[in-house]
C-alpha positions as CSV (number, residue, x, y, z in Angstrom):
1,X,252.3,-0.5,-32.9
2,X,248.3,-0.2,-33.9
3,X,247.5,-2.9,-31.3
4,X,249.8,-1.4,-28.4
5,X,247.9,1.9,-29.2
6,X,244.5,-0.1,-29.2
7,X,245.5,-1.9,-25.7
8,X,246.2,1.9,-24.2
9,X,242.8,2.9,-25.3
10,X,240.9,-0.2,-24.0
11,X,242.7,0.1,-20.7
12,X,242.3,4.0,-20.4
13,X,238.7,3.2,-21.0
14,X,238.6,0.6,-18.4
15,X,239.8,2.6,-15.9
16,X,237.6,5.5,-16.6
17,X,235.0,3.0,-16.6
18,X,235.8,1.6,-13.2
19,X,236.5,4.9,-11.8
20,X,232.8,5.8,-12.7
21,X,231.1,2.9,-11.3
22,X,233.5,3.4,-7.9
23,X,232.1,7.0,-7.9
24,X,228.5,5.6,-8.5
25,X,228.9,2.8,-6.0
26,X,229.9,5.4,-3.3
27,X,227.1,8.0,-4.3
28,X,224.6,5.1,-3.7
29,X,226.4,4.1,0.0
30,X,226.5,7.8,0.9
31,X,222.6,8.0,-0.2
32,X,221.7,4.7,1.5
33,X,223.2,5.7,4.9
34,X,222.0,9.2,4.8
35,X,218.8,8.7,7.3
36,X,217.6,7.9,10.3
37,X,218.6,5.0,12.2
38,X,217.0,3.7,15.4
39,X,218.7,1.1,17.5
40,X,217.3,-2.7,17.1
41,X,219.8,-4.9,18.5
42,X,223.4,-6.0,19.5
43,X,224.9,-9.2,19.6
44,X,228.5,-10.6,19.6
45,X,230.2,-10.9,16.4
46,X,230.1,-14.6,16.6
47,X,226.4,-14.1,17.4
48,X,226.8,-14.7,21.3
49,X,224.2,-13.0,23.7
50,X,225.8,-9.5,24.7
51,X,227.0,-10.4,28.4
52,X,227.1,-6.7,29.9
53,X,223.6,-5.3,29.5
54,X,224.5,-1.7,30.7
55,X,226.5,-1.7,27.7
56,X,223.3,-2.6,25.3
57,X,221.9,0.5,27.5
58,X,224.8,2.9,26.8
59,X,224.7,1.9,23.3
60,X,223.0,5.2,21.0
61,X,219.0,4.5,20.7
62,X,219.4,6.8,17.7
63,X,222.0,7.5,14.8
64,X,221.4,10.1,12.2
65,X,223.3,11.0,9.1
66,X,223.3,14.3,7.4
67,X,224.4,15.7,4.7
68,X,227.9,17.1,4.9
69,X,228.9,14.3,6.9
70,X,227.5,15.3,10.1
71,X,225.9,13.3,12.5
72,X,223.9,13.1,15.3
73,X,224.1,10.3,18.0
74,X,221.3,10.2,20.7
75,X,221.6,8.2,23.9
76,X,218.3,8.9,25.9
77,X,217.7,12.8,26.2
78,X,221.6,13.8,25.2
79,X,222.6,14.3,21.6
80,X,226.1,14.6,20.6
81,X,227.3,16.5,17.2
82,X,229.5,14.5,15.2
83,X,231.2,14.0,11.5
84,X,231.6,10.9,9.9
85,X,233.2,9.6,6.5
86,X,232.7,6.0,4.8
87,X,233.9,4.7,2.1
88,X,232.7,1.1,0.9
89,X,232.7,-1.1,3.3
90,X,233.9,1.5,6.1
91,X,232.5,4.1,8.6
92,X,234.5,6.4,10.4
93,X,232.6,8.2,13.4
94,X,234.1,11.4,15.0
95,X,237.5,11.4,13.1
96,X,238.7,8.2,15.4
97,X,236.5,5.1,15.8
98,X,236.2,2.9,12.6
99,X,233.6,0.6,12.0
100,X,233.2,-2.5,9.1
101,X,230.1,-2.4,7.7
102,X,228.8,-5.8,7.0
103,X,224.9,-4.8,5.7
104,X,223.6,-1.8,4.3
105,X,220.3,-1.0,2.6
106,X,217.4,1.4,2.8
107,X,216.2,-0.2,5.7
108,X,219.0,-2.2,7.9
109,X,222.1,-1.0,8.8
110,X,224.3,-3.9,10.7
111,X,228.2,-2.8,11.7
112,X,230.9,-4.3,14.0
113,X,234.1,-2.8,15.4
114,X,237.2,-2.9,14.3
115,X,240.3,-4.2,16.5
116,X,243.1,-5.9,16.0
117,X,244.3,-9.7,17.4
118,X,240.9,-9.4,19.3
119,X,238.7,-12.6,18.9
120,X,234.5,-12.7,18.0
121,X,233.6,-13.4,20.8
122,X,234.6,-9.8,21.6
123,X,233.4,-7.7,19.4
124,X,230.1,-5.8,19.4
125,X,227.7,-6.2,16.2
126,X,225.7,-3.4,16.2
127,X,221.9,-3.8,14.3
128,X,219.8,-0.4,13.7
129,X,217.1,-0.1,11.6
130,X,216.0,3.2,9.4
131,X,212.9,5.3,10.7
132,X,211.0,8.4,9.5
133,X,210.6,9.6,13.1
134,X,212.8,12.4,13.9
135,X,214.7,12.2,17.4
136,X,211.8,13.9,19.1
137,X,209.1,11.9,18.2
138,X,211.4,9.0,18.8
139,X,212.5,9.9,22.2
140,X,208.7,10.6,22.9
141,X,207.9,7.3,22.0
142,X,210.4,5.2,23.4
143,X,211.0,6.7,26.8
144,X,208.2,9.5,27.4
145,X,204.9,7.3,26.0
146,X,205.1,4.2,28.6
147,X,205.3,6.3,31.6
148,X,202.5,8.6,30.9
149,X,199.5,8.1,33.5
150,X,196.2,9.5,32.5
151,X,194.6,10.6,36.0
152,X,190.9,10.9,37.0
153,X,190.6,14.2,35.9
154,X,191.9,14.0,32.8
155,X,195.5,15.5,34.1
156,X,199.0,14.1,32.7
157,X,201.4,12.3,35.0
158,X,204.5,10.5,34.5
159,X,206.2,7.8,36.3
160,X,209.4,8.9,38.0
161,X,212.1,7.4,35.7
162,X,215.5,8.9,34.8
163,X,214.2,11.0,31.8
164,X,211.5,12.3,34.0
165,X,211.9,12.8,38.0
166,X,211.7,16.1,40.3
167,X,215.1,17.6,42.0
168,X,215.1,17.1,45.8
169,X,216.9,19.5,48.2
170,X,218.9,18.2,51.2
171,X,220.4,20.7,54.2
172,X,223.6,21.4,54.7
173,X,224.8,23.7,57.9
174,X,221.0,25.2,58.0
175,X,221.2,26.1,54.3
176,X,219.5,23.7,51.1
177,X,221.2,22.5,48.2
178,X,219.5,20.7,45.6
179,X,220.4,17.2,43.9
180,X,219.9,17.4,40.1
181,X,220.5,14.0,39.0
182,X,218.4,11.0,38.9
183,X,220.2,8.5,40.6
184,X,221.0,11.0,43.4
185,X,217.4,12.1,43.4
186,X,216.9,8.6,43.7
187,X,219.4,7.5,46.2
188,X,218.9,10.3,48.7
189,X,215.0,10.4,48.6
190,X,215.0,6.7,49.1
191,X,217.7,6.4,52.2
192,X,215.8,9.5,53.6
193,X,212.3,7.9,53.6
194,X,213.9,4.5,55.0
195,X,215.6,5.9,57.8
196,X,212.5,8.0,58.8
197,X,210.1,4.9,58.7
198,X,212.8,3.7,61.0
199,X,211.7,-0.2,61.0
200,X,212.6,-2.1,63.9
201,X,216.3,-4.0,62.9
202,X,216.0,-8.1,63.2
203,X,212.3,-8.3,61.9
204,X,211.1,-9.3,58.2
205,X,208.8,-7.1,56.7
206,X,208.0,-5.8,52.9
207,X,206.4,-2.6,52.3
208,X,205.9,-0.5,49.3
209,X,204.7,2.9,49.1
210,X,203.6,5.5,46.1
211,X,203.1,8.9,46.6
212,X,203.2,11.5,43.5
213,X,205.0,15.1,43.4
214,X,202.8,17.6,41.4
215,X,203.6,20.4,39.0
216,X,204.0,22.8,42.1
217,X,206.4,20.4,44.0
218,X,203.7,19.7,46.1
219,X,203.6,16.3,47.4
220,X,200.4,14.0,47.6
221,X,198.1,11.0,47.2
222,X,200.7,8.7,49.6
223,X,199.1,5.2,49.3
224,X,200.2,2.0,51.2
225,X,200.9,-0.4,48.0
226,X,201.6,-3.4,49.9
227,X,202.4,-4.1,53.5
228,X,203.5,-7.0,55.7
229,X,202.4,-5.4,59.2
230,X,199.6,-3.3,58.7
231,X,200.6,-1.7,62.6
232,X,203.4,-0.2,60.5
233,X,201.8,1.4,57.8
234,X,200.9,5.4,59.2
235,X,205.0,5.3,60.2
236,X,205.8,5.0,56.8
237,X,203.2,6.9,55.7
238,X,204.3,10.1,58.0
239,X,208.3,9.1,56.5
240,X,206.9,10.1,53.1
241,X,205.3,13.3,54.3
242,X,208.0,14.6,56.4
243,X,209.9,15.1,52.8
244,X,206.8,17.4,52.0
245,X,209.2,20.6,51.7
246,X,211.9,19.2,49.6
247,X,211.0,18.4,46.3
248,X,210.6,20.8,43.3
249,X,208.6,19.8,40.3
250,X,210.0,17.7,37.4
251,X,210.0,19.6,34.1
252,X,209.3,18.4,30.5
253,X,210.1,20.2,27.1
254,X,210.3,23.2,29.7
255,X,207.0,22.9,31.6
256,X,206.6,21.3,35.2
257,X,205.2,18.2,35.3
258,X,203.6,15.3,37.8
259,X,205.4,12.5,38.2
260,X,204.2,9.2,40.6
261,X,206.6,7.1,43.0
262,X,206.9,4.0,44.3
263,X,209.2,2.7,46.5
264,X,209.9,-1.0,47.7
265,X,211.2,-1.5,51.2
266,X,212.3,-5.2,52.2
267,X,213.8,-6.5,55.3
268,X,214.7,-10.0,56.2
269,X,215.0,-11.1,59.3
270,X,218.1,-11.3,60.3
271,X,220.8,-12.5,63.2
272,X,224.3,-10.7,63.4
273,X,225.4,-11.6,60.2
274,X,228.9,-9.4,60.1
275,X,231.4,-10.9,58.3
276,X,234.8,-9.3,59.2
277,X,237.1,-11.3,57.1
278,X,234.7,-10.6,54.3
279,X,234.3,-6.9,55.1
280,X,238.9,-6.4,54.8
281,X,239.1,-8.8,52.3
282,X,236.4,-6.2,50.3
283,X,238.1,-3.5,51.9
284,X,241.6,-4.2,50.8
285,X,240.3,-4.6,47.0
286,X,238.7,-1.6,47.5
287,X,242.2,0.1,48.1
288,X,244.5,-1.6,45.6
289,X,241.8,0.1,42.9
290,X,242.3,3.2,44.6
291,X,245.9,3.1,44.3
292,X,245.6,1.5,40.6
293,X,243.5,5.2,40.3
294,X,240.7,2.8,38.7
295,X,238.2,5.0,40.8
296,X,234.8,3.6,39.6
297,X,235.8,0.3,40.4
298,X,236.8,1.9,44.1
299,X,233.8,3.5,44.2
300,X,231.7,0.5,43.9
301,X,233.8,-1.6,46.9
302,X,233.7,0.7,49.4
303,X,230.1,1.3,48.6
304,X,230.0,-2.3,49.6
305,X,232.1,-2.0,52.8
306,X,229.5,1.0,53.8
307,X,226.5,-0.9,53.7
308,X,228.2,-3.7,55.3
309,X,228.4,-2.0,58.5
310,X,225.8,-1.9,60.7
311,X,227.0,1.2,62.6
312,X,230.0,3.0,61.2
313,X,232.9,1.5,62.9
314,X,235.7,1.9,60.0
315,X,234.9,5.9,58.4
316,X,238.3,5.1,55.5
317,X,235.6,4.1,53.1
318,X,233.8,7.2,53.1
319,X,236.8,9.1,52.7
320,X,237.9,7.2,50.0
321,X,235.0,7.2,48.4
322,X,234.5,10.9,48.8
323,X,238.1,11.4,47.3
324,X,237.1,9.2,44.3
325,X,234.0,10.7,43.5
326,X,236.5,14.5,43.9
327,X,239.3,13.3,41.3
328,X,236.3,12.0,39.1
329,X,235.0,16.0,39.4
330,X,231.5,14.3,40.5
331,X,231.7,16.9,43.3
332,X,228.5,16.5,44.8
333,X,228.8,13.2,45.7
334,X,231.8,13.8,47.3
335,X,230.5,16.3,48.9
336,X,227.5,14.3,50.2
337,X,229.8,12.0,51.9
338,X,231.7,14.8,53.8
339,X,228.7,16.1,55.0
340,X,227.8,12.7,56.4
341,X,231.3,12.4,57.8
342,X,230.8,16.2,59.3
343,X,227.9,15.2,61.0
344,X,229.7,12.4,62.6
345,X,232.0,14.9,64.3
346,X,234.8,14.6,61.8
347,X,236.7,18.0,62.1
348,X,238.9,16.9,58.7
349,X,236.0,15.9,57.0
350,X,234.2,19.3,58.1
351,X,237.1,21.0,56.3
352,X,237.1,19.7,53.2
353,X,233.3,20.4,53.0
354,X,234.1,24.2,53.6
355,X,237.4,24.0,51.2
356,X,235.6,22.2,48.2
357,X,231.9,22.5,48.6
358,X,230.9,25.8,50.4
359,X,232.5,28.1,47.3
């Protein structure tokens, strides 16, 4: 009886014991993680070279754990309020995605995914290292710093990038509407200046161009970077200029900024180089995404059936496009491509400009 009471005790102990170092041991993983942690690398899990870089790019630059399990993940300027919970070897972000933690100390935090009946070769291993910079001073750093240009009098400039770039307006039935986001910014400055310069079709040539918007939207100091026919240059000079009245200033921490451009144009001489059995095969693709609804993927193929076309002879891609870019709510772009279409003398396109875009 005296040694069946003296095997409760020990046991009761033990697990009193063990329950105490468990409560330690998490204490110490809760203190460990409870930092700042700054992207360093991703791999596979079986150590592979990540294929995909846009999604090394996607990936957060920044994770930071709080007290009261909340967290912050940063991906370039946005920041996204979270909760997490872990537990040994476990991290739960936002309720739903579960992570195994393979390495955790002051200093290195290194986690994978977890899936089921999904090989290595698969799965993301995620590397971030701990920092004292806070997400300002980090984002300042890592995306701000290398584009900063120190001008002749002592004046800030920054190159145009996607975490720093102007708006641009574009007209619509005599009346301006202004593109927001970079790529558009981008996409529509670029095609604009290009058409205007207006190089003759069939003939090689490389050009590139830099010109800088100032803090009043004003633009300036156009320079001929590099140039294959010199006879060519004031035409692309005058494109750039003739944009003078559509740019408003880019903005940082809620003060307009300058920010400098340059833009490469290359042609290569070229015969009729059309490929129709190319252009329906692309086409067709195009369409069985569409009807799949997989609309990103549709996006991209009848971006490439536009730009096949010399002169638009088949208009279904912009339509399509435009009705993929609507059901994704990036209205805008949809928008953009009706207002092409309207220009063409498309009366259907013309109304679902008024319908969708004119409210």
């Amino acid at each position: 009886m005296k040694i069946r009471l003296l095997l409760l005790t020990f046991f009761s102990f033990y697990s009193q014991i063990q329950a105490q170092i468990s409560t330690e041991e998490q204490k110490n993983v809760e203190q460990k993680i409870m930092r700042n942690w700054v992207k360093y690398r991703l791999e596979m899990k079986d150590g592979s070279q990540v294929a995909d870089e846009s999604i090394v790019k996607k990936t957060a630059s920044m994770l930071i754990f709080k007290k009261g399990n909340a967290c912050v993940i940063i991906s370039g300027k946005t920041a996204q309020q979270s909760v997490y919970a872990i537990s040994s070897s476990v991290l739960v972000i936002d309720r739903t995605v579960s992570y195994v933690i393979e390495k955790l100390t002051e200093h290195e935090l290194i986690f994978h995914g977890v899936f089921e009946n999904v090989p290595d070769e698969k799965i993301i291993r995620y590397h971030y290292v701990s920092t004292t910079e806070t997400s300002g001073q980090y984002f300042f750093r890592q995306f701000i710093k290398p584009n900063i240009k120190i001008k002749e009098n002592l004046d800030t400039a920054y190159a145009f990038s996607e975490y720093i770039y102007p708006k641009i307006k574009y007209e619509i039935y005599n009346k301006y509407a202004v593109l927001d986001e970079f790529n558009q910014v981008y996409e529509w400055s670029y095609n604009l200046i290009e058409k205007k310069f207006n190089f003759p079709e069939k003939m090689k040539g490389n050009f590139a161009v830099s010109f800088a918007i100032n803090k009043f939207g004003n633009l300036q100091d156009i320079k001929i970077k590099e140039s294959s026919d010199s006879s060519y240059n004031e035409a692309l000079i005058k494109a750039v200029r003739e944009t003078q009245k559509l740019w408003l200033p880019a903005e940082l921490d809620n003060k307009k900024v300058e920010t400098h451009f340059t833009y490469v144009f290359k042609y290569e001489e070229n015969a009729d180089n059309f490929d129709l059995d190319l252009y329906e095969i692309t086409k067709n693709k195009a369409d069985r995404q569409f009807e799949k609804k997989e609309y990103i993927k549709a996006i991209k193929l009848y971006t490439k059936c536009i730009l096949m076309q010399e002169e638009d002879f088949d208009l279904e891609p912009y339509y399509k496009r435009a009705d993929s870019y609507f059901t994704l709510k990036i209205n805008k772009n949809a928008c953009l491509d009706w207002s092409y279409l309207s220009k063409k003398g498309q009366k259907k396109a013309e109304k679902l400009f008024f319908d969708n875009c004119m409210k």
